[in-house]
C-alpha positions in Angstrom: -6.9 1.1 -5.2 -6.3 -2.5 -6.8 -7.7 -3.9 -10.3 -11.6 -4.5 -9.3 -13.4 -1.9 -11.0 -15.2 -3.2 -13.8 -14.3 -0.5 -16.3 -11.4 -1.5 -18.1 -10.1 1.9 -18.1 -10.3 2.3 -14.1 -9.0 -1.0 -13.7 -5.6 -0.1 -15.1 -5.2 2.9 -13.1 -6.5 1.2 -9.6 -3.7 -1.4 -10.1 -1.1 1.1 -10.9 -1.9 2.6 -7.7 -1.6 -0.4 -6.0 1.8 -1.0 -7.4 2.6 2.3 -6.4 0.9 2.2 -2.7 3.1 -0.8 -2.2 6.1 0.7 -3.0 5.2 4.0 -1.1 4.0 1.9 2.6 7.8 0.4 2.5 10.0 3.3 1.8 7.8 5.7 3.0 6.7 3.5 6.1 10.4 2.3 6.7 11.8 5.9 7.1 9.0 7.0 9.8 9.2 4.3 11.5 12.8 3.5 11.6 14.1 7.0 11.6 11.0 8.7 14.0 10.0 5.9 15.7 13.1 4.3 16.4 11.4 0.8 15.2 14.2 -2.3 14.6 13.8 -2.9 10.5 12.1 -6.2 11.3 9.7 -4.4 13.3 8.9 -2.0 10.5 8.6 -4.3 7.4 5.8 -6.1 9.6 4.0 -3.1 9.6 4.3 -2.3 6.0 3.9 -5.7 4.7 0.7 -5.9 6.7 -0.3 -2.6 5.2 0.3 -3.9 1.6 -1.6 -7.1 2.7 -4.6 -5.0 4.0 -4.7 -3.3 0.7 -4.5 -5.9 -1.9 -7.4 -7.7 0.3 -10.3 -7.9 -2.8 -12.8 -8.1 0.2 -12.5 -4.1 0.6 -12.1 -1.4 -2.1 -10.0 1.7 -1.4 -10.5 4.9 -2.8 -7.6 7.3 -3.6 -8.4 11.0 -3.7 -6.1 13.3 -5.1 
């Protein structure tokens, strides 16, 4: 996940998952956590902004199976 391959080709498709890992931790991560684990919204936004932090961090390269 995220724009650091050096293939142009595999670039464009690691940041298009990134975009769409962001978007997935909050909606995703806000309706567990809010709905399951009873979290307060500022609670859960924390989490998933750290997620989205943790993921756009250049220093590690995700992989994304599917």
């Amino acid at each position: 996940m995220g724009p650091w391959a050096k293939d142009k080709k595999l670039k464009q498709v690691g940041a298009m998952c990134l975009l769409s890992a962001d978007s997935g931790y909050h909606s995703y991560g806000m309706a567990a956590f809010t709905r399951i684990l009873n979290m307060t919204p500022e609670e859960a936004t924390k989490i998933c902004d750290d997620a989205v932090k943790a993921t756009r961090n250049k220093n590690f390269h995700g992989y994304n199976f599917l």
